[in-house]
GUSE-141807 format. One line per 3 residues: their letters; for each residue x, y, z of N, C-alpha, C. Coordinates in steps of 0.001 Angstrom, whole numbers, plus 500000, padded with zeros to 6 digits. Example, Ala and Ser with C-alpha at 12.3 -4.5 7.8 and 13.67 -1.06 7.14 Angstrom:
2
AS = 513190:494310:507800:512300:495500:507800:513200:496700:507800  512850:497750:507080:513670:498940:507140:512900:500030:507870 .
//
This chain:
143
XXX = 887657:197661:067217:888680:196741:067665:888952:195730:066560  890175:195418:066580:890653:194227:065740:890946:193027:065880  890650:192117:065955:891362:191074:065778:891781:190315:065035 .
XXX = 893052:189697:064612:893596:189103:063578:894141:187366:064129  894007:186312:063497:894043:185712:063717:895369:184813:062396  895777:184064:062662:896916:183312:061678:895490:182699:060170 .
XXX = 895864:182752:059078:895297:182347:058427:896311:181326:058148  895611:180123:057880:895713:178717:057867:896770:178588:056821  896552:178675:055389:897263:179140:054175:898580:178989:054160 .
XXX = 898889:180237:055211:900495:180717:055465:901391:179112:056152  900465:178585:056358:901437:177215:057476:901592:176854:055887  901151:176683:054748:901137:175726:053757:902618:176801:052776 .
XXX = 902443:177581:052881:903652:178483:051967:904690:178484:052749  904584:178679:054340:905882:178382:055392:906142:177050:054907  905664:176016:055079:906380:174623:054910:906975:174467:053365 .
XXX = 905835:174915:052474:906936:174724:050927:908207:175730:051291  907990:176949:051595:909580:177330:051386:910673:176786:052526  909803:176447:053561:911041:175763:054724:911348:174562:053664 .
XXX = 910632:173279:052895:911330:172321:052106:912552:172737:050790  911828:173906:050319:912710:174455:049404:914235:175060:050065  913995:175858:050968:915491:176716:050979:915643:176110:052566 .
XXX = 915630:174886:053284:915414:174329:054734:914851:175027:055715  915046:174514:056689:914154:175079:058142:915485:176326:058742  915011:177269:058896:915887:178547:059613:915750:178321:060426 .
XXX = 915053:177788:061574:914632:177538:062496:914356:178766:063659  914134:179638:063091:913644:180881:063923:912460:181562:063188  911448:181981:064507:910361:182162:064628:910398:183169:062656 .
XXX = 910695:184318:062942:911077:185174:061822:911335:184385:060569  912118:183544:060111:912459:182957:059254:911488:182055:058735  910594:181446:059709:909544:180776:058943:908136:182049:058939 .
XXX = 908233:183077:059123:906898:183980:059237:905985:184014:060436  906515:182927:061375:905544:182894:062402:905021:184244:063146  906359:184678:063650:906246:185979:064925:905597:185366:066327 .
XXX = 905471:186285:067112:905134:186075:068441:903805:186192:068619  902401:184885:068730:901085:185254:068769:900803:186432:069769  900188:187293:069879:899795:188007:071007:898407:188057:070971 .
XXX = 897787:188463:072161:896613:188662:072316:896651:190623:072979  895633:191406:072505:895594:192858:072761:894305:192945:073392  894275:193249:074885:893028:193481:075220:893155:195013:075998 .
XXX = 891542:195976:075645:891868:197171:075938:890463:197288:076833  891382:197917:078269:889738:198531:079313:889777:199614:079342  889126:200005:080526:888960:201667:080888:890146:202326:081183 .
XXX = 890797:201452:082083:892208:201337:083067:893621:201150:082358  893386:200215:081086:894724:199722:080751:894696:198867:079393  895799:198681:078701:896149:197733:078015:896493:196865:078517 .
XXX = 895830:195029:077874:896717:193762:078717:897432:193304:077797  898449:192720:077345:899035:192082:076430:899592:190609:076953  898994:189641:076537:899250:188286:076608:899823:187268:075265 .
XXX = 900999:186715:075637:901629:185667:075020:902024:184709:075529  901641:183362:074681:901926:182189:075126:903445:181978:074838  904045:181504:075360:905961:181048:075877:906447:179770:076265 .
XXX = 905738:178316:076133:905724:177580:076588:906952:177350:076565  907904:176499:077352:909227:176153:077293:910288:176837:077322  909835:178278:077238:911250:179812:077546:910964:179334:078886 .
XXX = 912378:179746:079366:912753:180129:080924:912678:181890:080553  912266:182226:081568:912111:183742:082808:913311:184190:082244  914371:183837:082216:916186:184252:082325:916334:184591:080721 .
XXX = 915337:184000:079648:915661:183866:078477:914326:185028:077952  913630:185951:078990:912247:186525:078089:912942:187999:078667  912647:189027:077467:912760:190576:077229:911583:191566:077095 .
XXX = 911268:192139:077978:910328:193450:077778:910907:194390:078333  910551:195503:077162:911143:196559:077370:910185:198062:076384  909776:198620:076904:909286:199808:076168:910077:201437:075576 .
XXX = 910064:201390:074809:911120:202874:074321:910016:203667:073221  910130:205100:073598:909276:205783:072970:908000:204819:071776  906885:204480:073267:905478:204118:073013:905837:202602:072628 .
XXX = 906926:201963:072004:906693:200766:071282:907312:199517:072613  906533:198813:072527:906568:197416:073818:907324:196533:072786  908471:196158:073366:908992:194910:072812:909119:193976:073430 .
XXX = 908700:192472:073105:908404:191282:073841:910026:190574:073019  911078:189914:073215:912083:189313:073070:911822:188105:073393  913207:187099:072796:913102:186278:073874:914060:185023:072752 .
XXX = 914407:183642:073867:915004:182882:072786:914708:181401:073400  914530:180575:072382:914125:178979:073042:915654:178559:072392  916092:177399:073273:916717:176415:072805:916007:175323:071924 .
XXX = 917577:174704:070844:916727:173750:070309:917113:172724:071138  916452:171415:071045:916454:170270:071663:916816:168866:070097  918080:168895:070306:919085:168093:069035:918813:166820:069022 .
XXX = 918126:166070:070286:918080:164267:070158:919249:164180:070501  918971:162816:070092:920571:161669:070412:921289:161260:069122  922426:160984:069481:923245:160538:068451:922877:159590:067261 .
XXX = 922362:158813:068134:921831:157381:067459:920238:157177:066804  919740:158705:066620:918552:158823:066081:918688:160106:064839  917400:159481:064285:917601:161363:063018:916200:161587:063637 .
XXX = 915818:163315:063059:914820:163949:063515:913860:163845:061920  912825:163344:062213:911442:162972:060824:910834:163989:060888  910400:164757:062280:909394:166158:061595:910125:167257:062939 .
XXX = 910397:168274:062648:910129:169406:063683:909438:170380:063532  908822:170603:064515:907839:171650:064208:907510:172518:065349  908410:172100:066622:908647:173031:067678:909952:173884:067308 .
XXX = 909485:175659:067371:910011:176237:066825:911432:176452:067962  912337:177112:067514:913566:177420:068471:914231:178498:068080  915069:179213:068630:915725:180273:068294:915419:181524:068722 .
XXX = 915321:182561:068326:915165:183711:069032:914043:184393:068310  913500:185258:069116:911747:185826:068796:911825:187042:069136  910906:187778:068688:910684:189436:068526:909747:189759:068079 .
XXX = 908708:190388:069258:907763:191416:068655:907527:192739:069094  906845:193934:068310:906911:195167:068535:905447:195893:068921  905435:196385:069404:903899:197267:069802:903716:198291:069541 .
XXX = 903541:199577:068619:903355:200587:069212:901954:201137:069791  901768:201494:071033:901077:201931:071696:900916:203698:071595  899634:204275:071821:899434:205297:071958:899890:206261:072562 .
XXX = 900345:207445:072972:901356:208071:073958:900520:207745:075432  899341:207743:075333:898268:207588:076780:899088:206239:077626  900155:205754:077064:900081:204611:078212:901240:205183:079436 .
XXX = 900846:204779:080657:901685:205161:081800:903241:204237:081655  904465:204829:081080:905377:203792:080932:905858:203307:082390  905647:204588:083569:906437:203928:084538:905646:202805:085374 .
XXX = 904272:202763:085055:903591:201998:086268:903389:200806:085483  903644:200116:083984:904261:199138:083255:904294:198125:084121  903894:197039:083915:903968:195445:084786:904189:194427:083943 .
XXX = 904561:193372:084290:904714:192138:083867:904720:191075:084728  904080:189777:084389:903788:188462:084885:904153:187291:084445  904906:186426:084610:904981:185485:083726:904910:184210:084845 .
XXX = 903116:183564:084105:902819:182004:085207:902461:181326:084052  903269:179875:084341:902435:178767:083933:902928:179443:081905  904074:179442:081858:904097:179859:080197:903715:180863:079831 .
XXX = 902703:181560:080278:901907:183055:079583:902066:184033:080441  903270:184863:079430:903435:186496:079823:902257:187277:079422  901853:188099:080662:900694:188934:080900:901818:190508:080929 .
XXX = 901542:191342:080350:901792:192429:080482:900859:193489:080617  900776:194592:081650:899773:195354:081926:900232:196138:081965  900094:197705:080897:900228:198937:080565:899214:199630:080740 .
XXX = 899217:200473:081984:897708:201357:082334:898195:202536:081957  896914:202490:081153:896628:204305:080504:896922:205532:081429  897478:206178:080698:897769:207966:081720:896838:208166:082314 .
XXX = 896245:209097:083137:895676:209488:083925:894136:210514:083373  895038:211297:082428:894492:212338:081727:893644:211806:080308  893739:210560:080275:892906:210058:079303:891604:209289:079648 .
XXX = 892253:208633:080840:890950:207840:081476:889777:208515:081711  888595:207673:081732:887184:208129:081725:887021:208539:083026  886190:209464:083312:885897:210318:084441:884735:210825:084809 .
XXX = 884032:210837:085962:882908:211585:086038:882862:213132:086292  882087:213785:086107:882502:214955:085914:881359:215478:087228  881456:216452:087816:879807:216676:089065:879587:217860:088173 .
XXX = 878391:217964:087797:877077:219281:087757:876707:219942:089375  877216:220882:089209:876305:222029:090146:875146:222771:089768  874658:223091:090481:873810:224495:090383:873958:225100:090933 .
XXX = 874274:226277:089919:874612:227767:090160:872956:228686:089931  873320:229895:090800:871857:230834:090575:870893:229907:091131  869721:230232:090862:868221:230047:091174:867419:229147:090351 .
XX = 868309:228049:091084:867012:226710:090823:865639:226173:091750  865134:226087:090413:863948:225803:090541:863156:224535:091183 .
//
């Protein structure tokens, strides 16, 4: 299993080139992407992302041959007339990430949750992959 985590670094090369060529202000444009978390059981893949501040009306999942795509778009929030903005650093604009998953996942029985900011997505494995017990008989003349 893998896990990858943001190395620290990248916030320091995102901000020189956001000062150099300005803020794009989308996730993509500064390198961020969509954090996810990948957790794998017997039963299923879970896929969790934090969303704080998307509305429901503004988030996209959708799966097409094996690959999960998480969408989605924040508004920015401009202030008032009579003020300037000194730092932003809440991101805005539109977001995109991609999955590809193994053929084992069940696309039609596919779920999604979204409480409290964090989309939970649950992709349970085919049938024919899952772990299984198998029964031993005895055949002929045991002893």
């Amino acid at each position: 299993m893998m896990i990858r985590t943001r190395n620290p670094y990248f916030r320091l090369v995102d901000d020189l080139l956001s000062d150099a060529f300005g803020s794009g202000g989308q996730f993509e444009a500064r390198g961020v992407g969509l954090a996810l978390d990948v957790e794998e059981s017997q039963e299923a893949y879970i896929v969790r992302a934090n969303l704080p501040g998307v509305s429901l009306d503004d988030i996209s999942v959708n799966i097409h041959e094996d690959v999960l795509t998480i969408a989605g778009e924040t508004a920015s929030d401009e202030g008032s007339e009579d003020s300037r903005l000194l730092i932003r650093e809440r991101r805005s604009g539109k977001f995109s990430r991609s999955l590809r998953f193994p053929n084992v996942v069940n696309g039609e029985a596919i779920e999604a949750n979204f409480d409290d900011g964090v989309l939970s997505i649950t992709l349970p494995k085919a049938e024919h992959v899952k772990p299984r017990q198998i029964p031993v008989t005895v055949s002929g003349n045991a002893n």
